[in-house]
C-alpha positions in Angstrom: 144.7 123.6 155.5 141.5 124.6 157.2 138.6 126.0 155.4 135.7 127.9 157.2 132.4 126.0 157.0 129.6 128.2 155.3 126.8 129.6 157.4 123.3 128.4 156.1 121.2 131.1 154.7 118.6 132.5 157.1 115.2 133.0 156.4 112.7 136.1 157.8 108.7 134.6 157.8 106.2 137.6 159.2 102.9 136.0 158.8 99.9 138.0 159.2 96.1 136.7 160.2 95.1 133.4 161.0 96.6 129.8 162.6 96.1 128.9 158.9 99.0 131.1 158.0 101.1 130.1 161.2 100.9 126.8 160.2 101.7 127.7 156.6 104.8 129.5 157.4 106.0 126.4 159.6 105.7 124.6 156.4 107.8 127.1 154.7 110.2 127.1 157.3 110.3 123.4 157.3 110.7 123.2 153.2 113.2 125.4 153.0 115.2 123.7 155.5 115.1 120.5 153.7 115.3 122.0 150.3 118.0 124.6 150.8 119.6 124.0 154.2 118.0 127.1 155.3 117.2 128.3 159.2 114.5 130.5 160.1 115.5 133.6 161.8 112.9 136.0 163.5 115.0 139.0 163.2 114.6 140.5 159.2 118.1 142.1 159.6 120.1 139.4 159.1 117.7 137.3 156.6 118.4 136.1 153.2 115.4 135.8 152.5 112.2 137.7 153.4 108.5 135.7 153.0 105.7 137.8 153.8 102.9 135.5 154.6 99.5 137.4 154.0 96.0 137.2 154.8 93.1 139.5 153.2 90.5 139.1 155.7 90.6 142.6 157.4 90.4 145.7 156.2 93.0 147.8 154.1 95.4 144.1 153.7 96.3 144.8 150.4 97.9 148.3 151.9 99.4 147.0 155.2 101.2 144.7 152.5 102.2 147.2 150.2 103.1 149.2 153.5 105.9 146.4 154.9 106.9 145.7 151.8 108.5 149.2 151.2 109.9 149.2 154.5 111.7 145.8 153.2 112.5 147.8 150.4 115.0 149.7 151.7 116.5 146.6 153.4 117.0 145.8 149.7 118.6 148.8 148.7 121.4 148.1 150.8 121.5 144.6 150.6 120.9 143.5 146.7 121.2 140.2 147.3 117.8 140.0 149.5 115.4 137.5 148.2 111.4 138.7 148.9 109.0 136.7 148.3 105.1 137.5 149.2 102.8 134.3 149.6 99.5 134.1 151.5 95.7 135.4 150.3 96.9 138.6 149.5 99.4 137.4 146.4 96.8 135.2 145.6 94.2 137.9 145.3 96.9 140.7 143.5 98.6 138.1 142.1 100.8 140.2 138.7 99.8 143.4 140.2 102.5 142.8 143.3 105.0 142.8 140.4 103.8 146.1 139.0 103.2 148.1 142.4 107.0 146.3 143.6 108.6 145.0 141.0 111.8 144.4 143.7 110.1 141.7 144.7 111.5 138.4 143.5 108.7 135.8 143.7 104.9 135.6 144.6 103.0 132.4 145.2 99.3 131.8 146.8 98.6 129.0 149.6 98.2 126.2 147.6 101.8 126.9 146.1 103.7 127.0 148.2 104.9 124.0 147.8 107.1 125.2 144.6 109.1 128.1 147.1 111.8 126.3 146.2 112.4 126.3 142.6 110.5 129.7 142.4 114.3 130.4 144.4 116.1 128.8 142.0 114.6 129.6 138.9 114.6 133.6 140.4 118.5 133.1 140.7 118.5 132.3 137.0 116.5 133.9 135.7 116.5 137.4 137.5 112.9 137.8 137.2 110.1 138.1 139.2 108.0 134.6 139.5 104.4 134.4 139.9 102.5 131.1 140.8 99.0 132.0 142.4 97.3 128.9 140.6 94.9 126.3 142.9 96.7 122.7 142.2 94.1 121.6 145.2 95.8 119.4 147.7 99.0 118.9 145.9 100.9 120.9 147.9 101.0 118.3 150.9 102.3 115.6 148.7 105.8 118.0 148.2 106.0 118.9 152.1 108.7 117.3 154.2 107.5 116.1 157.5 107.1 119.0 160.0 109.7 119.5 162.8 108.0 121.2 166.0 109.4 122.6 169.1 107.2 122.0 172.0 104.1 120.3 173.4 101.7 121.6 170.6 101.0 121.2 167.4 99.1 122.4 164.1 97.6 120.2 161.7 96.0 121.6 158.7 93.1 118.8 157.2 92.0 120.6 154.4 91.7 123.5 152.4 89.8 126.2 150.8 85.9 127.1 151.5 82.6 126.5 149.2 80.2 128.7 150.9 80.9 131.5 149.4 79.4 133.8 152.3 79.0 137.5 150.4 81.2 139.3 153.1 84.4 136.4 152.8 87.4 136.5 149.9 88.6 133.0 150.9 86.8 130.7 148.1 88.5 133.0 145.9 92.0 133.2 147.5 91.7 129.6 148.8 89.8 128.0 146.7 86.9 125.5 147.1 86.7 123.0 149.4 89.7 120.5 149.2 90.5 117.8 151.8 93.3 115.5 152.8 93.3 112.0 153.0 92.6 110.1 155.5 95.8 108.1 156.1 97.6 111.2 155.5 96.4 112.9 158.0 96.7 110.7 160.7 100.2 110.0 159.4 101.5 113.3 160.1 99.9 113.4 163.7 101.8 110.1 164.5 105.0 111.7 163.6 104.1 114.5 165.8 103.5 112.6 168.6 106.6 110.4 168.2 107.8 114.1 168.4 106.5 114.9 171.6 103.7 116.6 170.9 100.4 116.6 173.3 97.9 118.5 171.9 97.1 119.0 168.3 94.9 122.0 166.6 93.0 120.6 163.1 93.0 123.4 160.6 90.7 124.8 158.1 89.0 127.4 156.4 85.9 125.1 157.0 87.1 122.3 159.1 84.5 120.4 159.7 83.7 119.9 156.4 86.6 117.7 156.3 85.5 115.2 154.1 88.8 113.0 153.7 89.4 109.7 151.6 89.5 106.3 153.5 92.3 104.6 151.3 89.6 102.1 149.9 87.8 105.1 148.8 85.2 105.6 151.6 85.4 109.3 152.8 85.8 109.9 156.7 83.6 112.2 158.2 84.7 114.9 160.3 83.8 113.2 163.8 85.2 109.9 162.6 88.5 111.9 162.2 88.4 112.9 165.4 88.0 109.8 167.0 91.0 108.1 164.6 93.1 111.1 166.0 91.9 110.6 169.8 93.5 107.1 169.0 96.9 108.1 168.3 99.3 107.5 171.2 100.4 110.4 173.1 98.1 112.9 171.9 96.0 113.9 175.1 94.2 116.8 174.2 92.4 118.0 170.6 91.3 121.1 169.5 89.8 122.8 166.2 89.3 125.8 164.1 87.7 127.2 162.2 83.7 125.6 162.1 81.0 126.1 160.7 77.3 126.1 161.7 76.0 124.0 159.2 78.6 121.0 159.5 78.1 121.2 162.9 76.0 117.7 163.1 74.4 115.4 165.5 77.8 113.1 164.6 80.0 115.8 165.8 78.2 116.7 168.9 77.8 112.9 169.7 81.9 112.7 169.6 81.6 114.8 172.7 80.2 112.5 174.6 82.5 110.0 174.2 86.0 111.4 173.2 87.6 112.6 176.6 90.4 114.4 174.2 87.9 116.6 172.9 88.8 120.1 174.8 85.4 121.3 176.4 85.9 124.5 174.5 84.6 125.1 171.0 84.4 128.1 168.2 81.6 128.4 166.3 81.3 131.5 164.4 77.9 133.0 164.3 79.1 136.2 163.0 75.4 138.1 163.8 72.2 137.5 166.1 70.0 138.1 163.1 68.2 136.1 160.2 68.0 139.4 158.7 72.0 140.0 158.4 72.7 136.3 158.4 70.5 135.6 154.9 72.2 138.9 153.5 75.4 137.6 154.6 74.6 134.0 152.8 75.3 132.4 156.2 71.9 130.1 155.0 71.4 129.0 158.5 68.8 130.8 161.1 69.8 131.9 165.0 67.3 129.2 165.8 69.8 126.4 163.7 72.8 127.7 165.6 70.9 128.0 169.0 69.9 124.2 168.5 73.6 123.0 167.8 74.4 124.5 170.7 72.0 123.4 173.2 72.4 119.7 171.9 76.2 120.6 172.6 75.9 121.6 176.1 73.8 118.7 176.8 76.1 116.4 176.6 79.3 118.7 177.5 77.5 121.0 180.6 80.6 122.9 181.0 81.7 123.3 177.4 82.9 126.8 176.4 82.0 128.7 173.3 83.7 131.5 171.0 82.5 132.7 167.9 82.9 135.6 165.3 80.8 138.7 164.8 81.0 141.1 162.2 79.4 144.3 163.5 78.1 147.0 160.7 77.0 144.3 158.2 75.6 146.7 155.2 71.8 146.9 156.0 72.5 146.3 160.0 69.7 148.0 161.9 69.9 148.7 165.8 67.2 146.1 166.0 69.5 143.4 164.3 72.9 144.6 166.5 69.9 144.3 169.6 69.4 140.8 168.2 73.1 140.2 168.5 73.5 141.2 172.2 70.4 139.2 173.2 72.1 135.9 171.3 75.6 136.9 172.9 74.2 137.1 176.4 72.1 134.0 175.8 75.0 131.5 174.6 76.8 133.0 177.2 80.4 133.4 175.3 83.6 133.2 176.3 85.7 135.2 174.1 84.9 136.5 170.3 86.8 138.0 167.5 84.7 141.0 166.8 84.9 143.6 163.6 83.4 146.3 162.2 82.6 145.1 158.7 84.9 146.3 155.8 84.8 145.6 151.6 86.8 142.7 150.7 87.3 143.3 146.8 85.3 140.8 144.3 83.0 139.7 147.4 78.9 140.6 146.4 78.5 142.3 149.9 80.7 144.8 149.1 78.5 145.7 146.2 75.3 146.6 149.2 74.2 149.6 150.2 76.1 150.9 153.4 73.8 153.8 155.0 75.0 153.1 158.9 77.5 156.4 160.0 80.8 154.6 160.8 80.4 156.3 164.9 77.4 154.3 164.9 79.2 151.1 164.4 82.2 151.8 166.6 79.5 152.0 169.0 78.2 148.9 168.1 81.4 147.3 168.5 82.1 149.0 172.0 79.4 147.4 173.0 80.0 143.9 172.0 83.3 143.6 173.2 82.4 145.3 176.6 79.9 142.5 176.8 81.9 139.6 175.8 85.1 141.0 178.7 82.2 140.8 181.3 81.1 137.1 180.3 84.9 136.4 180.2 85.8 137.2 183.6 82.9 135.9 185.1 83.6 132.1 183.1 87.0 132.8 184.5 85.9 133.7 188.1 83.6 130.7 188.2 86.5 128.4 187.9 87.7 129.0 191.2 87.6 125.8 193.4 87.3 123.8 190.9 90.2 121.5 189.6 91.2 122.1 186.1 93.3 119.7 183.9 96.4 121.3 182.3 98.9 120.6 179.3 101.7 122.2 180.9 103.7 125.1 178.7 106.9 126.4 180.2 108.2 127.9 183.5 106.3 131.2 184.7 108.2 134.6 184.5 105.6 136.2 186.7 105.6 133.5 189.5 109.4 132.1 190.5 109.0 129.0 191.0 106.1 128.2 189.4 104.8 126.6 185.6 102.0 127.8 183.4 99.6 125.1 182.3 96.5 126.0 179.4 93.3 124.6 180.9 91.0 122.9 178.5 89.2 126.0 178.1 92.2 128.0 177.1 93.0 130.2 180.3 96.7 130.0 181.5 97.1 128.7 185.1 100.5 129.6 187.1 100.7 126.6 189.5 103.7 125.6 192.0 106.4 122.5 190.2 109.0 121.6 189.0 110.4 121.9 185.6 110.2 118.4 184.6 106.5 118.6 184.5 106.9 120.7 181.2 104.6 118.8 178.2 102.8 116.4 180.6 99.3 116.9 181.9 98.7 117.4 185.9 95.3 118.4 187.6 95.5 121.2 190.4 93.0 122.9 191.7 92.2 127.0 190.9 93.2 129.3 194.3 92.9 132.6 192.8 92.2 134.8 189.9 95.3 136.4 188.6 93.5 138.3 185.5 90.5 138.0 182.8 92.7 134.9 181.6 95.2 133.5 184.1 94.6 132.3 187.8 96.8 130.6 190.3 96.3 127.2 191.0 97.6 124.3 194.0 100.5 122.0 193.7 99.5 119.0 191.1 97.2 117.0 193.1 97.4 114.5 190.0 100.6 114.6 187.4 101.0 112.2 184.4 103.6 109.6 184.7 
């Protein structure tokens, strides 16, 4: 007699924020697979189980949370059976109070536990209780992942965790924790597998990645730029990129591995977050616009056509029109490519949200018209001044605009719509740029060079 095979569950992620978090909920996807057969699913209809991936860097996270999760509430009411779980920096920050605001949901874990999803599942089944586990077991975490599965040419890697510089505006020392970094071998293990995967290009994560500050396996610690030039020597990867820096661990090493590290994208992010000493010692930044103006000169002279991105945080309590002046004259001075901009808002427990805030709220809407008016301007002229030029590209998938035609990501991260054939999908191929199709996509020739 035959039996019908049972369906594997299906698990809902939503993450919210950063690549930090899309690389976490990979991982979630990834243990659960291994741990409980499950399947990820991007519809929430017909999940098993929902995972609310959170991130408390903008303002009002703790409602937007509260917000979806009474939308999955009702899902719930029908449906009993639903698992919820909430993970990220926001059940790290609320940690028991989750329970008490939504006691329907079943379990809450932080970043560096989610490693334990699974038996937090298991033990809710038995217990019928809720489950919270928003402790900081540092880097354990990786030592309980399976190895990641990835579908395409691309690829996250996250090299180490948490933040100690404690800047008064950020919550992520005290979501994240401090400063924790993988080993060496480790590290460079897991970007081996993704290459013998198929993967081109890999993105190092962290809250403060070059910090990185990861153990040789005699004990030595690896710098940041000697990571980089390990990883450049892994077979297959072509193409390296990194997020998030910081100004202060941005040394003469680093810079130097420009010069001699063709993998290196010529395309960098360097949060600044304001164009003045004032605001940057009140935000604990403890470097000067002259520090970060000297990284970045020493950067362009050794990568001419490097481009940069940074952060701002406009409305910084105490932010006079002379500091947002100093702002604009740094923005149109580095010349920058694209930025993540925002007013300012109170993150809870942070010290800058105990300052004085005397600046009307229009006043900073302004402020922030401004910026980003600025910033589109200096993006489509970096994008018009590509024209003629020939570009190398990873390239992604076929083109839905253009039939007959593939979209490659330049170095510099604009997409390029370009005339081949679909066999050229996750190899690299120079053409050269024909036209401007928007503020970040142009057309581009027929390869005039394509990978073997």
């Amino acid at each position: 007699m035959s039996t019908t095979p049972t369906q594997p569950k299906k698990v809902y992620i939503e993450t919210q924020g950063c690549q930090m978090n899309e690389y976490d909920s990979s991982r979630m996807a990834d243990l659960l697979g291994s741990s409980h057969g499950m399947v990820r699913t991007h519809t929430p209809d017909d999940a098993d189980v929902l995972l609310l991936n959170t991130c408390s860097i903008r303002e009002k996270a703790q409602e937007k949370v509260f917000s979806e999760l009474g939308r999955w509430r009702q899902m719930k009411e029908k449906r009993p059976e639903l698992v919820i779980g909430v993970g990220g920096c926001v059940a790290s920050q609320e940690g028991d109070n989750i329970q008490k605001r939504a006691p329907f949901v079943d379990v809450v874990f932080g970043p560096q536990t989610l490693h334990r999803l699974p038996k937090m599942l298991d033990a809710r089944d038995s217990r019928k209780i809720t489950l919270v586990d928003v402790s900081f077991p540092e880097i354990e975490k990786f030592d309980f992942l399976p190895e990641p599965k990835v579908e395409g040419h691309k690829a996250f890697v996250s090299i180490m965790e948490g933040c100690s510089k404690y800047c008064t505006f950020c919550v992520v020392p005290y979501t994240r924790g401090e400063e924790v970094s993988r080993p060496f071998d480790d590290v460079i293990a897991e970007v081996a597998h993704l290459a013998a995967q198929g993967v081109r290009e890999v993105t190092l994560l962290g809250q403060n990645v070059n910090g990185y500050r990861g153990a040789f396996h005699d004990g030595e610690i690896c710098s940041f730029a000697e990571l980089l030039r390990h990883v450049a020597e892994v077979p297959g990867i072509g193409r390296i990129r990194y997020t998030t820096s910081h100004p202060l661990e941005f040394g003469d090493d680093l810079i130097a591995a420009y010069a001699d590290i063709p993998q290196l994208v010529s395309h960098v992010h360097l949060p600044v977050q304001s164009g003045s000493d004032n605001v940057l010692a009140a935000m604990k930044r403890n470097h000067t616009v002259a520090d970060y103006r000297q990284r970045i000169q020493k950067l362009m002279a050794v990568r001419p056509d490097m481009h940069i991105s940074s952060d701002f945080i406009i409305g910084f309590p105490g932010e006079t029109d002379a500091d947002f002046e100093a702002t604009m004259n740094l923005i149109a001075e580095i010349g920058y490519d694209h930025s993540y901009s925002f007013i300012y808002s109170k993150r809870p427990g942070t010290p800058a949200a105990e300052l004085p805030d005397p600046t009307p709220e229009a006043d900073k809407k302004q402020r922030l018209h401004i910026l980003k008016e600025r910033i589109r301007q200096q993006t489509q002229r970096k994008t018009e001044a590509m024209l003629g030029k020939r570009e190398r590209l990873l390239v992604e998938r076929e083109s839905d605009r253009y039939p007959g035609h593939l979209i490659g990501i330049a170095g510099n991260t604009r997409w390029v719509h370009f005339p081949g054939d679909a066999g050229l999908i996750g190899k690299f191929v120079d053409v050269d740029i024909l036209e401007v199709a928007s503020i970040n996509s142009l057309l581009g020739s027929a390869p005039v060079i394509m990978e073997a």
